[in-house]
N, C-alpha and C positions, 0 to 999 in steps of 0.2 A: 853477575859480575862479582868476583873475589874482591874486596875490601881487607887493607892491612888495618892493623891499629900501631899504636906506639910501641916505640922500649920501653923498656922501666925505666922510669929516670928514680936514680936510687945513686945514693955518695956512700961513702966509704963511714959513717956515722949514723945509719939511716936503723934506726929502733923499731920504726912502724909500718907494715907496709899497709897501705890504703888500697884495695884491690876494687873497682870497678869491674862493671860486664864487657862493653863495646863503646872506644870515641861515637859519640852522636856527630851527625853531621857538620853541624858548628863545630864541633869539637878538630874533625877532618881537617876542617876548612881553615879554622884559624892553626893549625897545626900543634895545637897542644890538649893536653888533660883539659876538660872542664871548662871548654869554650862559651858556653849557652849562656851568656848575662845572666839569663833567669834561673840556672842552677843554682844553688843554697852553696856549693861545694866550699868557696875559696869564703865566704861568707865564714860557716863555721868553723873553717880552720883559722881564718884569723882572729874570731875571736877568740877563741878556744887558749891563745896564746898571746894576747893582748896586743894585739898587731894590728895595723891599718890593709885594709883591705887592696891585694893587690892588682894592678892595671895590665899590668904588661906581663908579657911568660917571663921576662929576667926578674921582675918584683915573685911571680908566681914561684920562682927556682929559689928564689933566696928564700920568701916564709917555709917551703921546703926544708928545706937545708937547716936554719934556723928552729924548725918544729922536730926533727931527725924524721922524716915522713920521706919513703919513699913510696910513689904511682906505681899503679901498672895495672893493666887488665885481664880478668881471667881468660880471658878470648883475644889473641892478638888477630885474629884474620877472620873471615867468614862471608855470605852472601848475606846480604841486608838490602832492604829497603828501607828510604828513612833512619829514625833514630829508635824507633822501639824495641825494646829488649826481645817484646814478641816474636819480631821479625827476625832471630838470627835463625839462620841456617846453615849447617852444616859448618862447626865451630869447630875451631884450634885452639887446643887449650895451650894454657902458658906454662913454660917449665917452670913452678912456684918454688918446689922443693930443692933444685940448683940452685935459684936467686936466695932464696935464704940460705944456703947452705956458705955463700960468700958474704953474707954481709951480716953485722950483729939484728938482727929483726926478731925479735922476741914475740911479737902479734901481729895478726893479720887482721885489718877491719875488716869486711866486705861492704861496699856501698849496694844494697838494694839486695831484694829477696833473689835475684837471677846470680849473681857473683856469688852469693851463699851457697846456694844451692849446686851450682859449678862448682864450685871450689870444694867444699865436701861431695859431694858425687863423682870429684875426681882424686882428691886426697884427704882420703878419711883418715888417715894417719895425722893429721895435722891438725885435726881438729879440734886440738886443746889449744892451739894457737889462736883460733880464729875466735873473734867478735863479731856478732852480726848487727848493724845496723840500718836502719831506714833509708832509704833511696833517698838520695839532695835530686833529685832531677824534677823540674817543673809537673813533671807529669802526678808527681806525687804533692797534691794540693796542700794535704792533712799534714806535711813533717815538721816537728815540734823540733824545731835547730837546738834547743836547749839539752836531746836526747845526746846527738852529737858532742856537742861544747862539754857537759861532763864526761861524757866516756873520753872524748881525747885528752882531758884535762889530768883525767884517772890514769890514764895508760901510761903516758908520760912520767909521772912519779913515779909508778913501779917501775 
């Protein structure tokens, strides 16, 4: 079975895009980015910006908005089981180089070693843009949120 993923949810002010691999099933379910409670995601971005952590997808759009961070995943569609990166097969990549080309997006994080690796294995051209860091997804026991909290806090300024 073919599994979509999201839009980019990206506004007209969006400085950074945040690229993930694949919505996790939570993610599906509740219908937005970074569903899984136990993901680190919304955790370090609000800290990152001295923000209370948000509840709801409309709290989640406004720290958004508020941080100029647009979502979006390097793989909008694909066959999966579950939520592991492992598991994708037979992936659609996302047109990255159009969505920046509309909006001011000056760096690309990637969330986890699979959107990295995507994302340059698909547009090596861009890859002065891109930041690679640590997977926020439960699965990743070791992630030191403090890695995150400065580089977004650094990006931001420049």
């Amino acid at each position: 079975m073919i599994f979509k993923g999201f839009e980019p949810y990206v506004n007209k002010n969006s400085t950074m895009l945040i690229l993930g691999s694949f919505p996790s099933v939570k993610s599906r379910e509740e219908g937005f980015y970074y569903g899984n409670k136990q993901n680190k995601f919304w955790r370090v971005v609000a800290e990152s910006f001295n923000r209370t952590l948000p509840q709801s997808i409309d709290e989640k759009k406004a720290l958004l908005e508020f941080a100029k961070i647009a979502l979006w995943d390097i793989v909008t569609a694909c066959e999966i089981k579950g939520s592991m990166d492992k598991d994708i097969i037979n992936p659609v990549i996302a047109d990255i180089p159009n969505l920046i080309s509309r909006y001011p997006v000056k760096k690309v994080v990637t969330n986890g070693a699979t959107a990295h690796k995507l994302f340059i294995g698909n547009f090596p051209e861009l890859k002065d843009l891109c930041v690679a860091l640590p997977s926020t997804s439960p699965a990743n026991a070791r992630l030191n949120v403090n890695i995150w909290i400065d580089t977004l806090r650094k990006l931001q300024r420049t």
